[in-house]
C-alpha positions as CSV (number, residue, x, y, z in Angstrom):
1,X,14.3,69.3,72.2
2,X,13.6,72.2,70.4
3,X,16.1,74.2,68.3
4,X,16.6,77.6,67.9
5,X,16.1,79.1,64.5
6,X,19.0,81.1,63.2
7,X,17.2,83.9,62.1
8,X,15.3,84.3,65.6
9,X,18.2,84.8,67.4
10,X,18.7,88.0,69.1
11,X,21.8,88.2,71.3
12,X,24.9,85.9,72.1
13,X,26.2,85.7,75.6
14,X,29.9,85.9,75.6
15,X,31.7,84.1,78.6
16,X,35.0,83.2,79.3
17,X,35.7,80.8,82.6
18,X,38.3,79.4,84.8
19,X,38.6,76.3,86.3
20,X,41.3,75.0,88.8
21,X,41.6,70.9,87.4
22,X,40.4,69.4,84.2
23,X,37.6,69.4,83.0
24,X,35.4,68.3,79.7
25,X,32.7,69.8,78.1
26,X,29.6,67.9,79.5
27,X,30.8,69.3,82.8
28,X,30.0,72.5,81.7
29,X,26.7,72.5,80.0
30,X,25.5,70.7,83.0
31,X,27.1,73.3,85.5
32,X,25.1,76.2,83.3
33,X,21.8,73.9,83.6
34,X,22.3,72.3,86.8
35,X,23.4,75.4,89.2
36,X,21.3,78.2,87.9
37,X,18.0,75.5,88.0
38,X,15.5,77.9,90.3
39,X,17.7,81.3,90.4
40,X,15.1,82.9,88.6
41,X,11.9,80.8,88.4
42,X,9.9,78.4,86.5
43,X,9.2,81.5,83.3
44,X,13.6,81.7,83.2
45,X,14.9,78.1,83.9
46,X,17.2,77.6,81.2
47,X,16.6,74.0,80.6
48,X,12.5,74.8,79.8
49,X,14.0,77.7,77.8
50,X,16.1,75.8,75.7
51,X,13.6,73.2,74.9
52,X,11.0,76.0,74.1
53,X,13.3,77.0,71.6
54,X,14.5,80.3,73.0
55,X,17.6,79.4,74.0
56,X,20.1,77.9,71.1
57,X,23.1,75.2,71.4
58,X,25.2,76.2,73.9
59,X,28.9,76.0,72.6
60,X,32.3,75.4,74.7
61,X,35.6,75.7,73.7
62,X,37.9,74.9,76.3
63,X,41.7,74.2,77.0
64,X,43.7,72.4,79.6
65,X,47.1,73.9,80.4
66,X,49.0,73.7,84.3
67,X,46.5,71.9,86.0
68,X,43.7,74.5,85.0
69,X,41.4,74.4,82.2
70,X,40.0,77.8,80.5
71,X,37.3,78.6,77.6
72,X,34.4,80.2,76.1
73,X,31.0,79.7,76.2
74,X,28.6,81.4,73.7
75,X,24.6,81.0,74.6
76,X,22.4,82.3,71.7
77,X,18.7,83.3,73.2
78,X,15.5,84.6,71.6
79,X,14.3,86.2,74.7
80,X,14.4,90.2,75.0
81,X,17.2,92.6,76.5
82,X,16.4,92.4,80.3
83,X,15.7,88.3,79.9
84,X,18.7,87.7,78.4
85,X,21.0,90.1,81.0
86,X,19.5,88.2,83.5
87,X,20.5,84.9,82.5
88,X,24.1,86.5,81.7
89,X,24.3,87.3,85.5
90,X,22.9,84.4,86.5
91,X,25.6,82.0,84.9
92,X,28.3,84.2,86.6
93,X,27.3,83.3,89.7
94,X,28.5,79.8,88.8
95,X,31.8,79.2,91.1
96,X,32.2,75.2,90.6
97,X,32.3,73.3,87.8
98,X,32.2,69.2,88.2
99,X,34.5,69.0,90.8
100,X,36.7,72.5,90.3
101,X,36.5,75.6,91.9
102,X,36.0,78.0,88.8
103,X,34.8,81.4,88.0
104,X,32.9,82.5,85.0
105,X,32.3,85.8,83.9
106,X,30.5,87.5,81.1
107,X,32.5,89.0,78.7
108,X,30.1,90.8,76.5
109,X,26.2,90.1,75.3
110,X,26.1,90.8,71.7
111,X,22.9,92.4,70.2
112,X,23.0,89.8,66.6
113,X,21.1,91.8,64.8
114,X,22.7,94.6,65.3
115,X,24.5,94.5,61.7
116,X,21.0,94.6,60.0
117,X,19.6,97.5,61.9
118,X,23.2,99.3,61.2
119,X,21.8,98.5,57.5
120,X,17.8,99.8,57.9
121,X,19.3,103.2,59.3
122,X,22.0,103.9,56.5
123,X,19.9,103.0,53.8
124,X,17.0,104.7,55.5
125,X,18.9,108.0,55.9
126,X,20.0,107.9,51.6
127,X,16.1,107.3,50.8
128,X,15.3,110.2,52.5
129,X,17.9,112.7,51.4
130,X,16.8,111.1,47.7
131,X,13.2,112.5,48.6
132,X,13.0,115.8,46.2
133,X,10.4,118.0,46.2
134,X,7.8,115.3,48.4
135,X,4.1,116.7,48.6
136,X,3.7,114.6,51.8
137,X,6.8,114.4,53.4
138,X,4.3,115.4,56.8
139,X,3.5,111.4,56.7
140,X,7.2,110.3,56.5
141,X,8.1,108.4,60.0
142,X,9.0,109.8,62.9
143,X,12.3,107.1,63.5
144,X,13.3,108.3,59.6
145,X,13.4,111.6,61.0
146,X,15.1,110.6,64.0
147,X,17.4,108.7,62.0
148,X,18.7,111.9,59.9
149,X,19.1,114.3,63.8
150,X,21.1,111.0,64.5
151,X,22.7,111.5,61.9
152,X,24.6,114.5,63.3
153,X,26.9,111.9,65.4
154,X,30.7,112.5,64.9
155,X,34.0,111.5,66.4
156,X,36.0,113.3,68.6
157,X,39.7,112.9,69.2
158,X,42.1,109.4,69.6
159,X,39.2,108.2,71.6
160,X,37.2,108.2,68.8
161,X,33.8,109.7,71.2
162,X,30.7,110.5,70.2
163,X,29.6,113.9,69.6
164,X,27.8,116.5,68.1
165,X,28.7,119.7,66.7
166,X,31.9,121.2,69.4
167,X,32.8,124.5,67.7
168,X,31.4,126.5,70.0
169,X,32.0,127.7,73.7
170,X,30.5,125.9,75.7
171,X,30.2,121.9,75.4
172,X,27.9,119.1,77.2
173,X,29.8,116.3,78.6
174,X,27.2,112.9,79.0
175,X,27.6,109.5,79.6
176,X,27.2,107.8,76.8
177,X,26.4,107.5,73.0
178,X,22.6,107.1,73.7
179,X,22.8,110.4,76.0
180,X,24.4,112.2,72.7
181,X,21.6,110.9,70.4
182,X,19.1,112.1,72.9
183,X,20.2,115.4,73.1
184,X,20.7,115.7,69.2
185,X,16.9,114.5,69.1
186,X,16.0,117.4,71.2
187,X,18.0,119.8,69.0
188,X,21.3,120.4,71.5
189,X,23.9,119.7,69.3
190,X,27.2,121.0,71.2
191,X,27.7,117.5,73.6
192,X,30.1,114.8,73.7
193,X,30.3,111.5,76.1
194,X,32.5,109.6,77.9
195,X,32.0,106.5,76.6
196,X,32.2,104.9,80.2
197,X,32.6,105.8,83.6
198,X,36.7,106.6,83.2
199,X,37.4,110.1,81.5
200,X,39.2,110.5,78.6
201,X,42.3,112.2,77.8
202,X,40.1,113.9,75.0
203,X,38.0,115.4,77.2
204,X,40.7,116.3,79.7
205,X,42.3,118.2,76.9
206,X,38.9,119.4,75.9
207,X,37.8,121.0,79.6
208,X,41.1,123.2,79.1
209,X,40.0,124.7,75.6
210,X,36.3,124.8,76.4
211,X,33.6,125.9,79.1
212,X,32.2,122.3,79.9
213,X,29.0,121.2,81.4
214,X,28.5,117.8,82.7
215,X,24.8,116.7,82.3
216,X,24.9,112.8,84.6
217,X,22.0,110.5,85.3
218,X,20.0,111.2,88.3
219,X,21.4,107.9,90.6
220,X,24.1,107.4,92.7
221,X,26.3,106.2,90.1
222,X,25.9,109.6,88.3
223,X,27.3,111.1,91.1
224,X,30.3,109.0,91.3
225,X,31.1,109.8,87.9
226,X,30.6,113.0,88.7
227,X,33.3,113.1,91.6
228,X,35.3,111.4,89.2
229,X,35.2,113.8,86.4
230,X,35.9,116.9,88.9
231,X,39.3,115.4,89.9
232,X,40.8,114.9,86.9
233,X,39.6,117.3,84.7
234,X,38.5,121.3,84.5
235,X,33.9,121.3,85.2
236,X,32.5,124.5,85.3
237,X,28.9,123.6,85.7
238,X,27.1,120.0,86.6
239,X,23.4,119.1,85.8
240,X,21.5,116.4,87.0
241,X,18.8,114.3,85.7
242,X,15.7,113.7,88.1
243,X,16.3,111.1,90.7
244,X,16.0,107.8,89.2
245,X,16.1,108.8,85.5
246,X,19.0,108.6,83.1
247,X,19.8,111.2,80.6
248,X,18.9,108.9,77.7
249,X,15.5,108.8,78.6
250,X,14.7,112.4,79.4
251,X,12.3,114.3,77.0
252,X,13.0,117.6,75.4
253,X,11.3,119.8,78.2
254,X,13.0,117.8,81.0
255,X,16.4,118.4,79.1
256,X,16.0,121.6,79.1
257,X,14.7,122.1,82.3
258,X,17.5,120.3,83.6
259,X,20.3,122.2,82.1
260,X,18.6,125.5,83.3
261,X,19.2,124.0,86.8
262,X,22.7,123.4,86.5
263,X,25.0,124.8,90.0
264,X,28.5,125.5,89.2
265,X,30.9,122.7,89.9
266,X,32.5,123.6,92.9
267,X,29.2,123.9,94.7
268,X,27.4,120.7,93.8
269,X,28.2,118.6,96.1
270,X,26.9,120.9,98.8
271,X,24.0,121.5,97.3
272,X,22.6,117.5,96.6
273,X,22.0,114.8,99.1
274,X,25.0,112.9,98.1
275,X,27.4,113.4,101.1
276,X,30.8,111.6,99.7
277,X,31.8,108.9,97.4
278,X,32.0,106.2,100.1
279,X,29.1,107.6,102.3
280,X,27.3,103.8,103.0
281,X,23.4,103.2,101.5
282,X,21.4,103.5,103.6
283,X,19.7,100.0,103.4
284,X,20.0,98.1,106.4
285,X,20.7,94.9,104.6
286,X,23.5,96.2,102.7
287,X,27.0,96.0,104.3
288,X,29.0,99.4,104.8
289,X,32.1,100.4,103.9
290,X,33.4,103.5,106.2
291,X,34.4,106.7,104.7
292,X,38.2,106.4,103.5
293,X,39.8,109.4,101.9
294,X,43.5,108.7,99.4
295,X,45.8,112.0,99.7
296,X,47.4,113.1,96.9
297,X,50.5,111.2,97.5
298,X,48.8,108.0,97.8
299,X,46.5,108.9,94.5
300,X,50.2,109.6,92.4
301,X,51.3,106.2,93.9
302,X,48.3,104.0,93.1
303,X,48.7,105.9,89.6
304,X,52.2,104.6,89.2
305,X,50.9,101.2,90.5
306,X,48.4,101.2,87.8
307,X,50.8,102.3,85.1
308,X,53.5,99.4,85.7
309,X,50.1,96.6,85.6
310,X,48.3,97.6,82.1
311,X,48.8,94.8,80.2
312,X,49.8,92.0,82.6
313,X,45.8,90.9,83.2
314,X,46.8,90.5,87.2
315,X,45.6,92.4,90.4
316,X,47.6,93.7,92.7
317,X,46.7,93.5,96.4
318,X,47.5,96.4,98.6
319,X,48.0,96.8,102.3
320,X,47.6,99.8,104.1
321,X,50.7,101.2,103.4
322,X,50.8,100.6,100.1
323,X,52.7,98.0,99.6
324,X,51.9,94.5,97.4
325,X,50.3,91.5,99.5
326,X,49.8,89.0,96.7
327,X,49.8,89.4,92.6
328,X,47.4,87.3,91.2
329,X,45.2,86.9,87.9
330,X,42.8,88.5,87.7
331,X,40.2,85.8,86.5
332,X,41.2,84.2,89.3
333,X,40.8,87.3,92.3
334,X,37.0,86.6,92.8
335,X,37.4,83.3,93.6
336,X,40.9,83.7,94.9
337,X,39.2,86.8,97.7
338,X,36.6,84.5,98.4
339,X,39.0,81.3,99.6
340,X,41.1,83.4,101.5
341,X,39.5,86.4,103.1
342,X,42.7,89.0,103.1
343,X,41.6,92.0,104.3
344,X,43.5,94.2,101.6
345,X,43.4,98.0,102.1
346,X,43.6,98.5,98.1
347,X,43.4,96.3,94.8
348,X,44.6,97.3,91.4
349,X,43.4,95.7,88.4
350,X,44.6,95.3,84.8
351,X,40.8,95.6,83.0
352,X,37.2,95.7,83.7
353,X,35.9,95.4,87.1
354,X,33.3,93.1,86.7
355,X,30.1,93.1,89.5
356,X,31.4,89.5,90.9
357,X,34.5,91.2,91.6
358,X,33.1,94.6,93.1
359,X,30.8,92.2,95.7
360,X,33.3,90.0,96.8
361,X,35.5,93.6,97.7
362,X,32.9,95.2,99.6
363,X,32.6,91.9,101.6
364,X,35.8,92.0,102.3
365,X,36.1,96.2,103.7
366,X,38.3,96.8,100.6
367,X,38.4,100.2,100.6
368,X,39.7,101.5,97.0
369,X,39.5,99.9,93.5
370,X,41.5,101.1,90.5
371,X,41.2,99.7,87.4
372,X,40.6,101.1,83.9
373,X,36.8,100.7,83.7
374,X,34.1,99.8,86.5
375,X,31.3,97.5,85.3
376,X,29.5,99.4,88.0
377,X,29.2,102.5,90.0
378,X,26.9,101.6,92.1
379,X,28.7,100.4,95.7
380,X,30.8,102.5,98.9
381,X,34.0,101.3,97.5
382,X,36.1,104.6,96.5
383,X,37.0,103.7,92.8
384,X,40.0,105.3,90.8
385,X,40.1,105.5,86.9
386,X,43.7,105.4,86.5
């Protein structure tokens, strides 16, 4: 069998996994081999991957404790960004191992050489401001000069977010880092992001001191965001990237053309073809949730809900008035949903909401999730960042 070469390594697959009996480590290298054989044909079958050398040792670390037996699994791959992602979701689709029901779910892929591109920038960016009086600085690259725009990123607040330069009026709220080193690219410097789909106090605090615009990706999940960022903090305007693009990958001309189009806050959603937060897809083949609306009461309440769970790593299921049906882990709630089919009206979780977790919900007609952070956006469900 081939091995993987340490140096051609280019992310590591962090999962963790649940298992309800004992279990050994052979049991799970040949669930990972055995039940994602064919997912995603003959070019991604892990077993042919591994041998070719672009998949590494797999390693487990396990432990047996009440009957159930937990771990880690690290896969190292040689295969690019989308390959490898694909392979995470694949394994998570996993739900026995040997003989146990289980549940495995991807904690985080880490990009390996990450620390030696950190490096090439920063050392990159101190060649260049060492370059005195350069004849032919015309011919330097065009990722050096990047590199120094970039080099305009800052913090902002307890958060610690990404930004440019905030002292002025008006500020551009994005997404994400890669949205802020876009725009700084493109010369806008006065923008800050989110860092994730929940807003932060930072930027709450922010929307009270400044005139804020918020610049989202041009999907449905953009929109969500969107909805979300309108209820809990103070949006005067709200631009939107073409349908199907992301801010990150705009050019200059379609940035700007973008923020000229911005509509003031209040009027957006009248004015784009998104209807609601839980208006159902329109493909047939996807199951619909029906429009549910929280008043505020029942918004203050899931909030206190919330509150009382951080830190316990359980889920709360909710009937509809409210009130608990069953606490449970929350490593165990896909699997858990799945077995017993409750019909809950509302789940709060301690954590990330993790895609497994978000399917198995709209299967169910669950009709809100709250939770911290939202792997996704992208579903009917009406989700609360609490």
């Amino acid at each position: 069998m081939a091995k993987i070469s340490p140096v051609s390594i280019k992310y590591m697959i962090h999962l963790t996994f649940i298992a309800e009996g004992a279990l050994e480590k052979p049991d799970v290298i040949g669930a990972l081999f055995g039940q994602t054989e064919g997912l995603l044909g003959a070019d991604l079958e892990m077993r042919e991957l591994q041998k070719e050398g672009k998949i590494g040792r797999i390693e487990v670390d396990l432990e047996r404790k009440d009957r159930k037996t937990t771990g880690k699994i690290k896969i190292p791959t040689a295969l690019d960004q989308s390959e490898t992602t694909l392979i995470a979701a694949a394994v998570e689709t996993i739900e026995r191992i040997g003989p146990c029901d289980s549940q495995i779910e991807v904690e985080r892929v880490e990009d390996i050489r990450g620390s030696k591109r950190d490096y090439i920038v920063e050392r990159a960016k101190k060649l260049m401001q060492e370059i005195e009086g350069s004849t032919d600085s015309r011919e330097i690259s065009n990722e050096i000069k990047d590199s120094k725009k970039i080099a305009g990123v800052s913090e902002y607040g307890d958060d610690k977010l990404p930004c440019g330069d905030l002292s002025g009026k008006e500020v551009i709220v994005v997404e994400g880092r890669a949205d802020v080193i876009n725009l700084l690219r493109n010369g806008i410097k006065n923008v800050i992001a989110m860092n994730g789909t929940k807003l932060p106090d930072s930027i709450k605090q922010l929307s009270e001191e400044k005139e804020i615009t918020l610049f989202i990706d041009g999907d449905r999940g953009g929109k969500l965001i969107a909805q979300n960022v309108m209820d809990n903090a103070k949006i005067v305007y709200i631009a939107v990237a073409p349908d199907g693009k992301e801010v990150e990958e705009l050019t200059g001309k379609e940035i700007i053309a973008n923020l000229r189009k911005k509509v003031p806050a209040k009027d957006f959603f009248s004015k784009v073809s998104f209807k609601a937060r839980n208006a159902p897809l329109q493909n047939s083949d996807t199951k619909k949730v029906e429009k549910f609306e929280l008043n505020e009461d029942d918004k203050n309440k899931l909030k206190e809900i919330s509150k009382k769970n951080q830190g316990s790593g359980k889920a709360i299921l909710l009937n509809d008035k409210l009130e608990e049906i069953k606490l449970i882990s929350t490593r165990s709630l896909t699997s858990f949903l799945r077995r017993n089919r409750l019909n809950p009206l509302a789940i709060v979780i301690d954590g990330l909401v993790t895609n497994s977790i978000i399917q198995v919900a709209e299967e169910i007609n669950c009709k809100v999730l709250v939770a911290s952070n939202f792997a996704t956006t992208d579903t009917n469900i009406q989700l609360l960042s609490l």
